[in-house]
C-alpha positions in Angstrom: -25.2 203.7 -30.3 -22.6 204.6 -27.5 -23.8 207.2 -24.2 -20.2 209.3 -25.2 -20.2 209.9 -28.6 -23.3 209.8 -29.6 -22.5 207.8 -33.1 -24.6 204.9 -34.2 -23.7 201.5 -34.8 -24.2 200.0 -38.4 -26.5 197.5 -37.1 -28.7 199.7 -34.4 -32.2 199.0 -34.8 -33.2 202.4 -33.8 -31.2 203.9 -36.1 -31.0 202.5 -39.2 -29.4 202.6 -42.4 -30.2 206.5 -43.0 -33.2 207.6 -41.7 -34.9 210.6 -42.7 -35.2 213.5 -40.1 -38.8 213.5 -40.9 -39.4 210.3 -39.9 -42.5 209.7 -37.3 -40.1 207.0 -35.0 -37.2 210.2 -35.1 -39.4 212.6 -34.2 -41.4 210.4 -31.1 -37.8 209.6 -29.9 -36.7 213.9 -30.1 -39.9 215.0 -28.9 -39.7 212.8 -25.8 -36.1 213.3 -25.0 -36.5 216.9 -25.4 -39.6 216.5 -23.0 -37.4 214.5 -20.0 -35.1 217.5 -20.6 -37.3 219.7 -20.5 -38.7 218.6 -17.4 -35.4 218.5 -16.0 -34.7 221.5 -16.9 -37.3 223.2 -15.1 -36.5 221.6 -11.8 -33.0 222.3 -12.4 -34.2 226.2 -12.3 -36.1 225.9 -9.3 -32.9 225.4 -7.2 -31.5 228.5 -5.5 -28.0 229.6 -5.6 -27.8 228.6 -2.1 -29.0 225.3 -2.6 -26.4 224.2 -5.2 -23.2 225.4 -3.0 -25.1 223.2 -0.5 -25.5 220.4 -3.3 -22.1 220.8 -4.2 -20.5 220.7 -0.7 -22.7 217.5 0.3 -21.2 215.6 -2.9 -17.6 216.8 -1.7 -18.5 215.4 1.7 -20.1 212.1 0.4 -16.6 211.0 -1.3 -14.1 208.3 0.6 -11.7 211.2 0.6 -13.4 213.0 3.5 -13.1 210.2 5.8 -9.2 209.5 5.4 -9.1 213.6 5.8 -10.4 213.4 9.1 -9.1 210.3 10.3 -5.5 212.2 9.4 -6.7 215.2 11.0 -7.8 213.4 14.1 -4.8 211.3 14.6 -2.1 214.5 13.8 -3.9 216.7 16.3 -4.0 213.5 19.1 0.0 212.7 17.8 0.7 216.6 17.8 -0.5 217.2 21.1 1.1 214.6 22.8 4.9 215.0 21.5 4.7 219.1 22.0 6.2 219.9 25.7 3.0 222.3 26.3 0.7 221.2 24.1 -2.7 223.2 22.7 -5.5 221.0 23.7 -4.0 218.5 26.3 -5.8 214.8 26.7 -8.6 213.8 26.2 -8.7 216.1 23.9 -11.4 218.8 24.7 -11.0 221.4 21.7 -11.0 218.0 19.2 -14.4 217.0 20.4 -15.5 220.1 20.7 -14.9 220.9 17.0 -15.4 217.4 15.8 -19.3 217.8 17.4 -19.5 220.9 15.9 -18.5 219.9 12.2 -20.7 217.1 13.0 -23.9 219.2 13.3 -23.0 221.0 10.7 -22.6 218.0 7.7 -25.9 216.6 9.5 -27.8 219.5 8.5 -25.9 219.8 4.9 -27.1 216.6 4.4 -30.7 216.8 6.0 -30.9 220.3 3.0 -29.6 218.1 0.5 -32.1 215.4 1.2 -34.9 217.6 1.7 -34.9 218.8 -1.6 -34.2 215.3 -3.1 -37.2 214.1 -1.4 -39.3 216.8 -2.7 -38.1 216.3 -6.7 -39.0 212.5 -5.9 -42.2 213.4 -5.1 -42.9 215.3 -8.0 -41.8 212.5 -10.7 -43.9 210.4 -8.2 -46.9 212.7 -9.1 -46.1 213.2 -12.7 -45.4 209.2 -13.5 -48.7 208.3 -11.0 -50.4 210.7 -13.5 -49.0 209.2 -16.6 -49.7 205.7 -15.5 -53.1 206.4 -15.0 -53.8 208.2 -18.4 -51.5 205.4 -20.1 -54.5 202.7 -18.2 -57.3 204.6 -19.5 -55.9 204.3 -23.4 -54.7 200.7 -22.9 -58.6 200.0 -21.6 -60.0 202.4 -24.1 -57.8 200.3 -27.0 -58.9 196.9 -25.7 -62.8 198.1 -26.0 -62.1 199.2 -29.2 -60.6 196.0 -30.4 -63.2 193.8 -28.8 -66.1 195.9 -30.4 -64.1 195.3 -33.9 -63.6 191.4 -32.9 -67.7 191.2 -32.5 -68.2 193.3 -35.2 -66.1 190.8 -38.0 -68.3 188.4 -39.6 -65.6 186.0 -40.1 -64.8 185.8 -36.2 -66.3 183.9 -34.1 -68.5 185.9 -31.4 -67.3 184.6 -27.7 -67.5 186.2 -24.8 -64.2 186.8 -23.5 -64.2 187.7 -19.5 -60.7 189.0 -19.2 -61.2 191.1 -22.2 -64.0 192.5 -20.7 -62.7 193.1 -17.4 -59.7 194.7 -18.8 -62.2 197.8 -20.5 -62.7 199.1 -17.2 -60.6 201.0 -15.8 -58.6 200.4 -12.5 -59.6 202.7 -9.6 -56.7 203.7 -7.9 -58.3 204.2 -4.8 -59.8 201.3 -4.7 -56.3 200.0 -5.3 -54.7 202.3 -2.2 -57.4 201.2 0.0 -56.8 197.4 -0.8 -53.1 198.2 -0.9 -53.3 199.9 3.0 -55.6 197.2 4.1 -52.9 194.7 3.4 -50.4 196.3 4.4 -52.0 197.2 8.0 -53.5 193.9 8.4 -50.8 191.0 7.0 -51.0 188.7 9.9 -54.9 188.7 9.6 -54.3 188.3 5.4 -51.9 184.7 6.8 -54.0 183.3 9.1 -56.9 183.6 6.7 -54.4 181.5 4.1 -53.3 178.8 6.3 -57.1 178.3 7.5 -58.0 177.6 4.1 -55.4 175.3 3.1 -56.1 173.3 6.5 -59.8 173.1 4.9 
């Protein structure tokens, strides 16, 4: 399947030799592309007018174009000013820094509004995939349980007692996790030392 035309290749596994619009693999594959878009969509309408002439000026500003623009603009007005006999801003050049600080404030803060609102979108695919993780960790448990209380329940399969299995039914706490996570992360010199005791042992 190619990202431009959206025609599938004879030999595409996901999209075989006809498949019926009814099928269930079709329909999981439209219902979760229209859910992404959906999604999208929604954050999409949350930006302001404002915010996309912002967007779209910090993209204009983000290109290698901008920097050969001012380099050329710099270098004129510096040329311009010293060939003229009684030039407009004479060396070094107080109206150029002046409005080269100037424009400077200004892309900082297009770029700080840009950024602002980038951040916060990240966060909220951070919530919504930390949320999906988490349900997607309580099935996965739920399905081992499941399959283990079938495997004791066969009478043609041996009965063991398998540890990882078992340990894999319960579900992770996450802040259990974070803690652990934060604790190694504040103390990784103490985690080291701890190491290269035990080794010397």
């Amino acid at each position: 399947m190619t990202a431009l035309d959206g025609k599938v290749a004879p030999g595409d596994p996901l999209s075989p030799p006809e498949r019926a619009a009814g099928d269930p693999l079709s329909q999981h594959v439209a219902h979760t592309v229209e859910t992404v878009a959906s999604v999208h969509s929604r954050v999409q309408g949350q930006v302001t007018r404002h915010q996309r002439a912002i967007d779209v000026l910090t993209t204009a500003l983000g290109r290698p174009r901008t920097l050969y623009i001012i380099i050329g603009i710099v270098v004129g007005w510096c040329v311009g000013n010293s060939l003229l006999t009684s030039p407009i801003d004479r060396p070094p050049f107080f109206w150029l820094q002046g409005s080269m600080g100037l424009s400077a404030i200004l892309m900082a803060t297009v770029i700080l509004i840009t950024q602002n609102r980038q951040t916060r979108e990240a966060e909220q695919r951070a919530q919504l995939d930390l949320q999906v993780n988490l349900l997607v960790e309580k099935k996965v448990a739920k399905l081992i349980d499941l399959i283990e209380e079938l495997r004791r329940d066969l009478p043609n399969v041996k009965n063991r007692v398998d540890e990882a299995a078992n340990a894999m039914t319960e579900t992770v706490d996450a802040v259990a996790v974070l803690s652990a996570l934060e604790q190694t992360i504040d103390d990784p010199a103490g985690q080291k030392q701890d190491a290269g005791s035990t080794q010397s042992k």
